[in-house]
GUNU-505376 format. One line per field, with one value per residue: chain; residue number from 1; x, y, z of N, C-alpha, C in turn; residue in three letters. Coordinates in Angstrom, 2 decimals. Layout:
<nodes>
kette: [A; ...] .
nr: [NUM; ...] .
n_x: [X; ...] .
n_y: [Y; ...] .
n_z: [Z; ...] .
ca_x: [X; ...] .
ca_y: [Y; ...] .
ca_z: [Z; ...] .
c_x: [X; ...] .
c_y: [Y; ...] .
c_z: [Z; ...] .
rest: [ALA; ...] .
</nodes>
This chain:
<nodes>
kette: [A; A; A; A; A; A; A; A; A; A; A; A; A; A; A; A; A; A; A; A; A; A; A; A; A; A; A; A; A; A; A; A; A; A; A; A; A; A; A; A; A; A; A; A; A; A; A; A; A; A; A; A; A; A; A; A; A; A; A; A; A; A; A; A; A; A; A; A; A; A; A; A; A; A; A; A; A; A; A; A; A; A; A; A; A; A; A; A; A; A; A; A; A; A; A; A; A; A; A; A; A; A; A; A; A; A; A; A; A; A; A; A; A; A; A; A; A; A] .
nr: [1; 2; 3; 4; 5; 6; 7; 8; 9; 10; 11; 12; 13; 14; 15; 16; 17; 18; 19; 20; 21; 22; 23; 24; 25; 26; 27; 28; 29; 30; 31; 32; 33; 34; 35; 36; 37; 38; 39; 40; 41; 42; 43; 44; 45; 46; 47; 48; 49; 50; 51; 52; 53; 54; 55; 56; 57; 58; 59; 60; 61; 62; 63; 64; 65; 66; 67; 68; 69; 70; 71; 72; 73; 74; 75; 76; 77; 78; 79; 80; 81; 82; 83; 84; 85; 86; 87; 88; 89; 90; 91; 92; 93; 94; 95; 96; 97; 98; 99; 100; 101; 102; 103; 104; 105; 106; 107; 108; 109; 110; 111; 112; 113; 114; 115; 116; 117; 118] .
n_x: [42.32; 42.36; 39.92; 37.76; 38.34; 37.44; 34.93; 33.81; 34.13; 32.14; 30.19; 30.10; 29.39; 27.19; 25.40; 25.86; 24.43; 22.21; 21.23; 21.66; 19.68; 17.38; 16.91; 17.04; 14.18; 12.84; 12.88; 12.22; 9.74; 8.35; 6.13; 3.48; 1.19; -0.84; -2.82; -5.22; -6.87; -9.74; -10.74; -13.80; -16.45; -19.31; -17.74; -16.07; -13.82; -12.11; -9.72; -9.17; -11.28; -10.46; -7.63; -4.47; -2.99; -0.59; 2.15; 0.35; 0.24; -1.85; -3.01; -3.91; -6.06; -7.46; -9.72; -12.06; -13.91; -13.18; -11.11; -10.09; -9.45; -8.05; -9.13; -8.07; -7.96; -6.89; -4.66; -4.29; -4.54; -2.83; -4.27; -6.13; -5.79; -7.86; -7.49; -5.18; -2.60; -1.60; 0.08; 0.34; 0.83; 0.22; 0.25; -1.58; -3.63; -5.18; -8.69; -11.78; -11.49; -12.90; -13.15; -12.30; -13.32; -12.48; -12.87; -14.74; -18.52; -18.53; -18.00; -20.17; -21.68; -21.66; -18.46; -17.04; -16.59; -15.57; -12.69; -11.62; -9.27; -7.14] .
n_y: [19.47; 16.30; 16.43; 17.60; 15.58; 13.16; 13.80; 13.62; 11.06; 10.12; 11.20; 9.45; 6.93; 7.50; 7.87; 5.16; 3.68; 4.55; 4.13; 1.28; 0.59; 1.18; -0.27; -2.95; -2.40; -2.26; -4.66; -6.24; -6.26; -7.07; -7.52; -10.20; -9.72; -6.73; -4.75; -1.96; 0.35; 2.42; 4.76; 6.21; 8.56; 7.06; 4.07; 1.50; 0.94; -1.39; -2.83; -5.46; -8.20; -10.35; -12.60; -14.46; -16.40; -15.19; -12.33; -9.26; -6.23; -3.18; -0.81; 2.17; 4.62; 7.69; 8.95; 10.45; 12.81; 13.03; 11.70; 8.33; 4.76; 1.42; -1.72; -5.21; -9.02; -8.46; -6.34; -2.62; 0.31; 3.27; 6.74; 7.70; 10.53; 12.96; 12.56; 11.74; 8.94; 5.65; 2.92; -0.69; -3.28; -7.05; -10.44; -12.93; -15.98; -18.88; -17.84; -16.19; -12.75; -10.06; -6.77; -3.52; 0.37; 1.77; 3.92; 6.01; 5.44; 4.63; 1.75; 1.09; 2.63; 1.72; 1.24; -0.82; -4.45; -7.59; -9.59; -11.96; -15.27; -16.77] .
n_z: [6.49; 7.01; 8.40; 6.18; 4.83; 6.04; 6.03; 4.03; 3.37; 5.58; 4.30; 2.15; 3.04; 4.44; 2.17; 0.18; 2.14; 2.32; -0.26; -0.52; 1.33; 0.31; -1.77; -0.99; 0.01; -1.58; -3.45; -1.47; -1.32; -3.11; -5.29; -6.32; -7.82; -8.95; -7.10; -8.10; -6.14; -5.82; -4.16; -3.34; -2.35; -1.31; -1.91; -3.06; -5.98; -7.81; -9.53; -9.96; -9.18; -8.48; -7.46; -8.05; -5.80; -3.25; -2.78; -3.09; -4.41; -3.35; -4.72; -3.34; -4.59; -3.30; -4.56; -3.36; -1.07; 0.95; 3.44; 3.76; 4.26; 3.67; 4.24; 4.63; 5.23; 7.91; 7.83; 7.49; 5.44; 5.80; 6.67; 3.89; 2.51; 0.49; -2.95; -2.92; -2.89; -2.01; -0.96; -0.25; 0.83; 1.28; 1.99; 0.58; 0.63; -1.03; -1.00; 0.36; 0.77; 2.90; 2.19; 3.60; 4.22; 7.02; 8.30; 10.04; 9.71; 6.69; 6.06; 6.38; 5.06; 2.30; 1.53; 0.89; 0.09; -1.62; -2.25; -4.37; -3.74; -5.41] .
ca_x: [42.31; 42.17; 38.58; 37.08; 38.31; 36.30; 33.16; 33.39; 34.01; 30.68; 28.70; 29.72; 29.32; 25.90; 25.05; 25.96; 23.77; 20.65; 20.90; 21.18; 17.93; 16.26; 16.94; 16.18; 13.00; 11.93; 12.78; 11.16; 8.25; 7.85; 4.56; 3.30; -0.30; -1.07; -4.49; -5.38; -8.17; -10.07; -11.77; -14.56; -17.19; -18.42; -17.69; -14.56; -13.86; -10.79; -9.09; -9.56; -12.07; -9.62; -6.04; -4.01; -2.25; 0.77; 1.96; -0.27; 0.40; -2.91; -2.39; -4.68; -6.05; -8.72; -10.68; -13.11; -13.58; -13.25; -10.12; -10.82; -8.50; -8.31; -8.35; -7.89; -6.93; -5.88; -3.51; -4.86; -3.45; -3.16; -5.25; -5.33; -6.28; -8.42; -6.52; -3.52; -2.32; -0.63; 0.39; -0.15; 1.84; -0.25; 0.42; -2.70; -3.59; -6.27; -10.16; -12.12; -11.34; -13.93; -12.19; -13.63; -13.28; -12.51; -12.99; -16.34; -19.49; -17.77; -18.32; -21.81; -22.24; -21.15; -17.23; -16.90; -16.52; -14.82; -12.14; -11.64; -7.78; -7.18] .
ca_y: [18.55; 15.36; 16.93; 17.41; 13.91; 12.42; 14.35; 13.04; 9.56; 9.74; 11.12; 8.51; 5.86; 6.92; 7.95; 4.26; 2.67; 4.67; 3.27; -0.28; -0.04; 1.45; -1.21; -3.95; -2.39; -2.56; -6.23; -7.24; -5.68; -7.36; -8.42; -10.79; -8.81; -5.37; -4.31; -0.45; 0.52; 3.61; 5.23; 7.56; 8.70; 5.95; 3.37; 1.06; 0.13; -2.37; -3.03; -7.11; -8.61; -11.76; -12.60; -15.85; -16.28; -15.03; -11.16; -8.58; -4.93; -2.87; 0.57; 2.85; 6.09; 8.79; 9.95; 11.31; 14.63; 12.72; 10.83; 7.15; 3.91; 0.35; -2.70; -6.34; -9.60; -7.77; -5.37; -1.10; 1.40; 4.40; 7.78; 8.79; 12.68; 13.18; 13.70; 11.09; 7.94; 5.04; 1.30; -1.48; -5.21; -8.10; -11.90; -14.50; -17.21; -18.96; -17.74; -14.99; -11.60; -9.17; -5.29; -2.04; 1.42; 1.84; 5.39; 6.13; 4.41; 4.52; 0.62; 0.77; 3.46; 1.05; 1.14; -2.48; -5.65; -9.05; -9.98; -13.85; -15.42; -18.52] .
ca_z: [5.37; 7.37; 8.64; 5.39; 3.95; 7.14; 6.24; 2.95; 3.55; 5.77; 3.44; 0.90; 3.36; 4.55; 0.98; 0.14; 3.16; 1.84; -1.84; -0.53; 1.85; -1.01; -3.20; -0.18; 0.18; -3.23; -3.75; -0.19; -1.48; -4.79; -5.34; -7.67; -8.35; -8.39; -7.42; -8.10; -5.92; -5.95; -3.08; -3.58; -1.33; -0.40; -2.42; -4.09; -7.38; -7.75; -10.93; -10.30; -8.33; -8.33; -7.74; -7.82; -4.37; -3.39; -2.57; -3.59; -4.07; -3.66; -4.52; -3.22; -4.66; -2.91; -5.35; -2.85; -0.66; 2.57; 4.19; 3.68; 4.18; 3.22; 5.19; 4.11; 5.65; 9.00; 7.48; 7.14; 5.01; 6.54; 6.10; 2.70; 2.32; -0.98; -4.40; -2.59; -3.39; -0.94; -1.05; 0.46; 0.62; 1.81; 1.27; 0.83; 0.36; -1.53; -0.07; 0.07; 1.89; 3.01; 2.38; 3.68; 4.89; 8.61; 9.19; 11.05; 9.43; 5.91; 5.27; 6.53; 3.76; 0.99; 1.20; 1.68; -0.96; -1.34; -2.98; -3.99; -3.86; -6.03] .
c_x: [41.80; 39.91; 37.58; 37.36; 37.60; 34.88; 32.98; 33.15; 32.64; 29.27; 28.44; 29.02; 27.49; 24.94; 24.26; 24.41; 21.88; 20.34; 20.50; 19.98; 17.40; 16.18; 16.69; 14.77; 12.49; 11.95; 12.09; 9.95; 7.87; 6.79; 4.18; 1.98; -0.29; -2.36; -4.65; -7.50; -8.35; -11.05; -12.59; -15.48; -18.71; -18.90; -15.76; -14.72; -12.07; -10.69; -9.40; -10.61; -11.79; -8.67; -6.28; -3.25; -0.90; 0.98; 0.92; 0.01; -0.71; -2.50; -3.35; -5.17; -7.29; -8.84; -12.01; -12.82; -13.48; -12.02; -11.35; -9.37; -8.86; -7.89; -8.98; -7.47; -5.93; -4.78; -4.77; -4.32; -3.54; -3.53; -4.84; -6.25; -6.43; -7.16; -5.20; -3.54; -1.92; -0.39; 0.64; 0.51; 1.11; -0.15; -0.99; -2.65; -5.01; -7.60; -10.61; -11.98; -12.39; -12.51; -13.44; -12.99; -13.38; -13.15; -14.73; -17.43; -19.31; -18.48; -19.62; -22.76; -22.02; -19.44; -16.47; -17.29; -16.08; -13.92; -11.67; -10.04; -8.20; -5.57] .
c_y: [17.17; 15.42; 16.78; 15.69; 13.17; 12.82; 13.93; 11.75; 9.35; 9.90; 9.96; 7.66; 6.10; 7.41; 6.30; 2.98; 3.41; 3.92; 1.52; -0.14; 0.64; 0.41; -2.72; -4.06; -2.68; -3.85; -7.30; -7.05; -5.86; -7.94; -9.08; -10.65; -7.79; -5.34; -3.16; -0.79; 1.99; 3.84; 6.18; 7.26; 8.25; 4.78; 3.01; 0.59; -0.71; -2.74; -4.57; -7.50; -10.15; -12.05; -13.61; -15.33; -15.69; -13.26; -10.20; -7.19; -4.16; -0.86; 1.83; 4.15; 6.90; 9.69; 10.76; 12.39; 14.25; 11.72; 9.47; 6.30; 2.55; -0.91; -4.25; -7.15; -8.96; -6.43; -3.63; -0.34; 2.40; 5.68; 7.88; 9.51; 12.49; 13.38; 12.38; 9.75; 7.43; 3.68; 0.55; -3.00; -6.49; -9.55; -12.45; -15.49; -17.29; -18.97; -16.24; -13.80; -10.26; -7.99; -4.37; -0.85; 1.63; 3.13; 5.28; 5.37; 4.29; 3.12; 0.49; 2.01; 3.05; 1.04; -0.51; -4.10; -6.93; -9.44; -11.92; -13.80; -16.16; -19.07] .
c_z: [5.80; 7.57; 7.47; 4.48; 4.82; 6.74; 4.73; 2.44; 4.54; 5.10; 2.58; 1.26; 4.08; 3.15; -0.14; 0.69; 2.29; 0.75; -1.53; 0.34; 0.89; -1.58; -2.06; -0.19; -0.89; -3.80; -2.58; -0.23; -2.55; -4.78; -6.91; -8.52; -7.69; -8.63; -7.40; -7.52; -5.68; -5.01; -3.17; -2.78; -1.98; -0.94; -3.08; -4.94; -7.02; -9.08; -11.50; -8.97; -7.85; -8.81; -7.47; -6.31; -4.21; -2.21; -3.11; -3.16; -4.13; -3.71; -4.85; -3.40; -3.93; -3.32; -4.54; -2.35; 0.98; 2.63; 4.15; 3.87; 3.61; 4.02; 4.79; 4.82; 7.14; 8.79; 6.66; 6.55; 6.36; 6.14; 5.02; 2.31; 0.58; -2.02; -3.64; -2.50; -2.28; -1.95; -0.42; 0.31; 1.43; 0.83; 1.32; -0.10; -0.02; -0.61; -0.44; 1.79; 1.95; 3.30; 2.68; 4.48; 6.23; 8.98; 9.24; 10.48; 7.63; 5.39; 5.39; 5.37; 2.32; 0.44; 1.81; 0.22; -0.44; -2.34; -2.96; -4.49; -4.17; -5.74] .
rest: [UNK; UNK; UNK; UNK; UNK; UNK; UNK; UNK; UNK; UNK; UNK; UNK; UNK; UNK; UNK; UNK; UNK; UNK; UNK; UNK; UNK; UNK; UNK; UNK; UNK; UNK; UNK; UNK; UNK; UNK; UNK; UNK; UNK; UNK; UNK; UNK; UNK; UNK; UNK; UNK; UNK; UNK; UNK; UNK; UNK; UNK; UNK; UNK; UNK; UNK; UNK; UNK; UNK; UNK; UNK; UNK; UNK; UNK; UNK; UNK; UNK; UNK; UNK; UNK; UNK; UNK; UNK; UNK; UNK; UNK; UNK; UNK; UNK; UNK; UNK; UNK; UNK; UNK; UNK; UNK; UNK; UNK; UNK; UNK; UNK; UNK; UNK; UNK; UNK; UNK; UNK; UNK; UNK; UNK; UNK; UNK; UNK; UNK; UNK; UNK; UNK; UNK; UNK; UNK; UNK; UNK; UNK; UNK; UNK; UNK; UNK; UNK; UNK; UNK; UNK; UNK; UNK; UNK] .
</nodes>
């Protein structure tokens, strides 16, 4: 008896601990623009071609038939496999940021833009 009231009090308690980092993460990760970008072979479209400053959520889909990523401002998604979605959290500041496709010659095939911060 004692046994199972222990195994129930840990589940609650790491039951508990998951809900609150869920709900940390999702408020440390609030962004104050969302950009939807779309990866297709080989090229990006982007939803805005200009944000005000601040956080920015960019949330990346691959619409193509080839693994592609996104990289901005120092910060890379990571692979995303055709048909699959990610997301992305970067802060800036007002200027312009050159984005583009890392994987193999990708940006030198036209996966590569600029986005302007105000």
């Amino acid at each position: 008896m004692i046994r199972r009231s222990a195994l129930v009090i840990a589940a609650f308690v790491s039951a508990a601990a998951g809900v609150g980092a869920a709900g940390a993460s999702t408020s440390a990760g609030r962004a104050d623009m969302e950009v939807r970008v779309t990866a297709k072979d080989f090229s990006f479209v982007l939803s805005r071609k200009s944000v005000p400053h601040g956080q920015v959520e960019f949330v990346i889909k691959n619409a193509g038939k080839t693994g592609h990523n996104f990289e901005i401002a120092g910060h890379t998604s990571k692979a995303i496999a055709p048909g699959k979605t990610t997301t992305m959290h970067v802060r800036l500041e007002a200027g312009s940021y050159p984005y583009k496709c890392t994987v193999d010659s990708h940006a030198k095939l036209g996966m590569k833009g600029m986005l302007r911060v105000t």
